[in-house]
Structures are given as C-alpha cells and as structure tokens.
C-alpha positions in Angstrom: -63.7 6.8 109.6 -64.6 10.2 111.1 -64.4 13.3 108.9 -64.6 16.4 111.2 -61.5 17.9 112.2 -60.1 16.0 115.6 -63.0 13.8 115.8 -62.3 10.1 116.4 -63.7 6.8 116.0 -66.4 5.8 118.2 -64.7 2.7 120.1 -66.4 0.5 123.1 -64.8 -0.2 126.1 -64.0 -3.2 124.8 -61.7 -1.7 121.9 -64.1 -2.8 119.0 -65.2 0.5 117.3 -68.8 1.1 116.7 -70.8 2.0 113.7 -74.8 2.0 114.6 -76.8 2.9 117.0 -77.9 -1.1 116.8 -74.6 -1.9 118.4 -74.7 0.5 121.0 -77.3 -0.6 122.2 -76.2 -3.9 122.6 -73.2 -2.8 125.0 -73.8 -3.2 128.9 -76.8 -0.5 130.1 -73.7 1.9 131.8 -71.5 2.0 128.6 -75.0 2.5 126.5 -76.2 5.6 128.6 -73.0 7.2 128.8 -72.6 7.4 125.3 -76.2 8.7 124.7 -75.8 11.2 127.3 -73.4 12.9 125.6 -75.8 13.7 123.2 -77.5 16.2 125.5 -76.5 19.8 125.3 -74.2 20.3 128.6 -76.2 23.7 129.8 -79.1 21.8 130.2 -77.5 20.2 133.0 -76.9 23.2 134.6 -80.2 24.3 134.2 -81.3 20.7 136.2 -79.4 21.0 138.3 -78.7 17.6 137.0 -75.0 15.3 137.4 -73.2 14.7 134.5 -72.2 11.3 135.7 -75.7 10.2 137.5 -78.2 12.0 135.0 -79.8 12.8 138.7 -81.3 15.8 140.6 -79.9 17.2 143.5 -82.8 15.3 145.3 -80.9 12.1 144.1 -83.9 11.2 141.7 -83.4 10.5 137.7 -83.7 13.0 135.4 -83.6 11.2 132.0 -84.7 7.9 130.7 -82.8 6.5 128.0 -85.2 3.7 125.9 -82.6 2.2 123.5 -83.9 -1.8 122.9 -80.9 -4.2 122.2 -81.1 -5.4 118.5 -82.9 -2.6 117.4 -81.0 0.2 115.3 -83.2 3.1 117.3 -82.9 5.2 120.8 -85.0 7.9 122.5 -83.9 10.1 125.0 -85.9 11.9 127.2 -85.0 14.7 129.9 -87.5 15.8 132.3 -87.0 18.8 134.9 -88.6 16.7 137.8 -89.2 13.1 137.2 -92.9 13.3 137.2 -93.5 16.3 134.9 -95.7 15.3 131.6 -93.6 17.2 129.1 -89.8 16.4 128.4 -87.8 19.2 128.4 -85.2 17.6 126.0 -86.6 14.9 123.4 -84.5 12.7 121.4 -85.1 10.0 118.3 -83.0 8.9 116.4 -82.5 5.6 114.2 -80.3 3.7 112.1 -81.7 3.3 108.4 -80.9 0.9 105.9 -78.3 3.2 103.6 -76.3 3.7 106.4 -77.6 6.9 107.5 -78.9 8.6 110.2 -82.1 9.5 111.0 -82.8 12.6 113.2 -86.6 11.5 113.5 -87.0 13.8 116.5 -85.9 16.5 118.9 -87.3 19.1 120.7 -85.8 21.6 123.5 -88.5 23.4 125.4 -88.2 25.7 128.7 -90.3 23.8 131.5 -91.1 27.1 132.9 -92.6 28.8 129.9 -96.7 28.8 129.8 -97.9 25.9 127.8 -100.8 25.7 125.0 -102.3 22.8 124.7 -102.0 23.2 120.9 -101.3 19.3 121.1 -104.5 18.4 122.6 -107.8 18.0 121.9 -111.1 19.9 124.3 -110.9 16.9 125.7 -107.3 16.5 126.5 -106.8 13.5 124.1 -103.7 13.9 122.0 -104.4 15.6 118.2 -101.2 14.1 116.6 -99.8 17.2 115.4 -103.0 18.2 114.3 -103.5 15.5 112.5 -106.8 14.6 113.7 -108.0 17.8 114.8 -106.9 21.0 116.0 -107.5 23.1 119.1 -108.1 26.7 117.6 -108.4 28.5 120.7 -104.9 27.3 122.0 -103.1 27.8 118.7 -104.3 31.6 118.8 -102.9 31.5 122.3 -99.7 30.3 120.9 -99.3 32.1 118.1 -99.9 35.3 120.1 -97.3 34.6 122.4 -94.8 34.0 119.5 -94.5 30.2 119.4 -94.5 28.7 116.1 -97.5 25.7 114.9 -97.1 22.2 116.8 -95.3 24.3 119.7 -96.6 24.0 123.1 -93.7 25.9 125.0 -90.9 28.3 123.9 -87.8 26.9 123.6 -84.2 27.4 125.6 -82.6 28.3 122.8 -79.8 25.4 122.8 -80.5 23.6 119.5 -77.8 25.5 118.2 -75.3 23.9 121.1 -76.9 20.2 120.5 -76.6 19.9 116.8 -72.9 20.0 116.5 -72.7 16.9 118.9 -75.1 15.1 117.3 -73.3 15.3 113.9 -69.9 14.4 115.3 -71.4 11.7 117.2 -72.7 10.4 113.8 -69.0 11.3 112.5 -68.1 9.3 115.3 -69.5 6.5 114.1 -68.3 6.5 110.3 -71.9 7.6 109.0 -71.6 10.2 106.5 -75.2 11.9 105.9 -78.3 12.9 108.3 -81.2 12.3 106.9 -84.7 14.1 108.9 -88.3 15.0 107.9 -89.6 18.6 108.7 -92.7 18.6 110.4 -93.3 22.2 109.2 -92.3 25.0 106.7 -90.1 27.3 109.9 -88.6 23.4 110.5 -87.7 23.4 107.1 -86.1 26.2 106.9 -84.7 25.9 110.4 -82.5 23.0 109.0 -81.3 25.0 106.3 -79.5 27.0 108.3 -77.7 24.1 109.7 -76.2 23.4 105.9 -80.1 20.6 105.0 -80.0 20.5 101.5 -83.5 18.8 100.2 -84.3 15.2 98.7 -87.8 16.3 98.0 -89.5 19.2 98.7 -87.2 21.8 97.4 -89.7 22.7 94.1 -92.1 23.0 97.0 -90.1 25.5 99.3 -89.2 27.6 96.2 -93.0 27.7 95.3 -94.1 28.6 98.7 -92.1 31.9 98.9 -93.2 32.8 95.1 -96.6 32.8 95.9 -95.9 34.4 99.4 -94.7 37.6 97.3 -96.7 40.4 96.3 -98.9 39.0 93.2 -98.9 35.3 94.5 -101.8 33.0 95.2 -100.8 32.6 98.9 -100.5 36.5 99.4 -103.6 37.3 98.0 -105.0 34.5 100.2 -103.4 36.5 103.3 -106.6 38.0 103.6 -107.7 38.2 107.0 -110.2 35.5 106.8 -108.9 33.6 109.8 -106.5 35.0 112.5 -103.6 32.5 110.6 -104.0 34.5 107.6 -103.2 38.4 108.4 -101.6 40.6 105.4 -98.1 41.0 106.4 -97.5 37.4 107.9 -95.8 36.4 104.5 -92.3 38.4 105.6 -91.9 35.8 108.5 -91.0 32.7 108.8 -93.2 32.2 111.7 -96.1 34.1 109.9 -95.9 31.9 106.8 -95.5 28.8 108.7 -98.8 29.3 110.5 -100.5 30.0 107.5 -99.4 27.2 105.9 -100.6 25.3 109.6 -103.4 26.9 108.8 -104.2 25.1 105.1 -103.7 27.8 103.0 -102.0 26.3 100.1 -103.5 24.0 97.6 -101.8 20.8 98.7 -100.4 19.8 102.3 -97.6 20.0 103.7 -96.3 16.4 103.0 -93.3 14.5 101.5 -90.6 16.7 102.1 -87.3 15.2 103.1 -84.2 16.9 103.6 -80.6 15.5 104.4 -77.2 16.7 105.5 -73.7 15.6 104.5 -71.1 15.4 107.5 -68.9 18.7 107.7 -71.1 19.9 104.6 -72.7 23.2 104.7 -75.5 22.9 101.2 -75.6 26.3 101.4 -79.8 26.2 100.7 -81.9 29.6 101.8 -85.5 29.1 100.4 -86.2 32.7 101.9 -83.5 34.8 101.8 -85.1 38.2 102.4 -87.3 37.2 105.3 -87.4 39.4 108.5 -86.7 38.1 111.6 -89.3 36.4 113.9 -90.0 38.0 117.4 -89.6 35.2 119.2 -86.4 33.9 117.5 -85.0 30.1 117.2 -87.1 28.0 119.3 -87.1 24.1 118.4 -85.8 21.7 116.0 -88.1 19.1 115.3 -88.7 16.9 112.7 -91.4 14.0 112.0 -90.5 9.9 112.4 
C-alpha cells in the first residue's frame, strides 16, 4: 500500500497491481518502458529535445535504452543526448533485493556539454573501475580544478534533486517501504543525507572522518600539502575532504558503508554540519552496485 500523500498503487494495464521491478519486467516491452520512463526527470526531455511518448529525438532516432530482463528483479536505464555518444547523460540501476527493498545501485546525471576528464580511464584508455585498479592523476587534477568531485568525469545538470522524489514514490508505488544504496564516496555519502539516508554501517566511520578533519585531528594534520589532494583548508568542504579521502589519506578505505531510507522518512543525519559550501555545488548522486 503506498504511503506518500496522494500516491497510489502501482497497477498494470491489466488491473493486477505490481510490487517488484521482477514483475514489471515481465509486462509487454510498451507497458515496461512506459513505466520506467517515468523515472526520468521531465527537464531532461526538454533538454533532448526528446518525446515524452517516443523517448526519440527530433531526428526520429532513440534516445534511451531501457535493459530490464524478464524474470530478473533488476533494470537499467540509460539516456544518451545523441544515440551514438559514449557517455550516458542520465544512468539508472536499480534492483529488487531479497527483504523487499529497493536498491538504488546507481545513478548519475551529467551535462553532455561540459569538458570531460578521463578520471575513469586509464593512459591507455582502458577503464580504471572507479579507481580501483589504478588512477589517472593527471586527469583527476584536471577535475578537481575544475570543481568536479572524485569518480566524476563531467559536471552535473543539477536535476538529482527533481529525480529523487519520483523514484521514491515510484517505490511507494509499489508497496516497498525502504531504499537501500551504497555510497561510492564520502560527498555521496553525505549527499544522501540530505535526502533524509540514515546509515546501516558506516555511520562510526562518518563521525570519525569529520573529528579528525578538525583542527588537532590525524587527517588535518595529514592536510599537509604533500600531494595536490591534500592542501590545508580542504577539510571545510565536502568536496575538499572527499578528494582527500580519494586520495588515501585515512588509515582504512573507504569500504562497507551502507546507508538506507525509509519512505516519507526524513533521518534527519548531518555527519558535517558546519561545512562550507562547495564551489561547484550538487553535482551527481551516485552510489556503488
């Protein structure tokens, strides 16, 4: 049953309500992508160019590809501003888990007409995982210069803030009651706890991070110039700290924290209540699978 004020029940045209993202995907392919387009913020159509009934371009060709495989609790949704760009400019994953929750494994909102570092990518143009198996220094000066934040390769268009409340009355919609997402890093963290993420794990973590950050801690201290991720002052912004923390800077990795939201719930969580604001703003939301 839905809990947000004037929401509704999910229903198929058939009449039989829905529940998981495993039975929408077993609806007929026109039902299916209707429903998951509604997921995508409406000014990014605008900004396409793009039909709200077609998903198309003025020049008649697609301009998102929906991968939702029947029997399996799990979509993607991927927007592009021309059909054969690289880079999505709207990236969606979400799945079904087995407590009846739902997963926001992914999403990222990115201007296709911003500059892009290839923060992602290796000198050989190989992809780095996140960084996970290597980084590419030289572009994540670039980006960090610009104002983007670590695993960035674009600004953003600033419409997280317009997709989020779909997405959790679409999950309303269905009669879930909690989001559950991974941050891929600290400013995703605390990113999410503006949109009312309260913490499974990871919370002692968050609190540590912005003791040591203060005056006197082992991470300020360590804010000593030693590589251009670690200037003295970066520990009074989000994006500062963040890259630092990108950067290795603390004892441990940044690893195992998990964060969740209750429908129509705001936790009320602010792990750095005094920071200053970052040049750049809100960018992205995105969260590991």
């Amino acid at each position: 049953m839905a809990r947000l004020p004037g929401n509704e029940p999910l229903v198929a045209a058939s009449g039989r309500e829905l529940h998981t993202l495993r039975e929408i995907n077993g609806l007929g392919q026109a039902e299916r992508d209707r429903i998951y387009a509604g997921l995508i913020p409406p000014r990014l159509f605008e900004l396409l160019g793009m039909s709200h009934e077609t998903l198309r371009g003025a020049d008649g060709l697609g301009r998102v590809r929906i991968i939702a495989p029947e029997g399996i609790g799990l979509v993607r949704i991927e927007v592009r501003a021309r059909p054969d760009d690289r880079d999505t400019v709207f990236f969606l994953e979400l799945a079904d888990t087995p407590y009846r929750q739902m997963e926001l494994a992914f999403c990222i909102i990115a201007d296709p007409h911003a500059p892009r570092f290839d923060v992602d990518r290796d000198a050989e143009g190989r992809s780095n995982y996140f960084a996970s198996q290597g980084r590419n220094v030289p572009e994540e000066i670039r980006a960090m210069a610009a104002g983007l934040f670590p695993n960035q390769t674009r600004h953003g268009l600033n419409l997280f803030g317009e997709f989020f409340p779909r997405f959790e009355r679409f999950v309303d919609a269905l009669g879930v009651e909690m989001i559950a997402a991974e941050p891929l890093t600290y400013d995703n963290a605390i990113r999410y706890e503006k949109y009312g993420f309260d913490y499974v794990t990871g919370k002692r973590l968050m609190l540590e991070i912005d003791r040591e950050f203060r005056p006197g801690g082992i991470l300020h201290q360590r804010l000593d110039g030693s590589t251009p991720f670690r200037l003295p002052g970066a520990e009074r912004t989000v994006r500062g700290r963040s890259w630092a923390i990108h950067d290795g800077i603390m004892d441990e990795p940044w690893d195992d924290v998990r964060i969740y939201k209750m429908i129509g719930i705001h936790a009320g969580v602010d792990t750095f209540p005094d920071r200053q604001n970052d040049p750049a703003g809100e960018t992205r939301g995105g969260v590991r699978l």
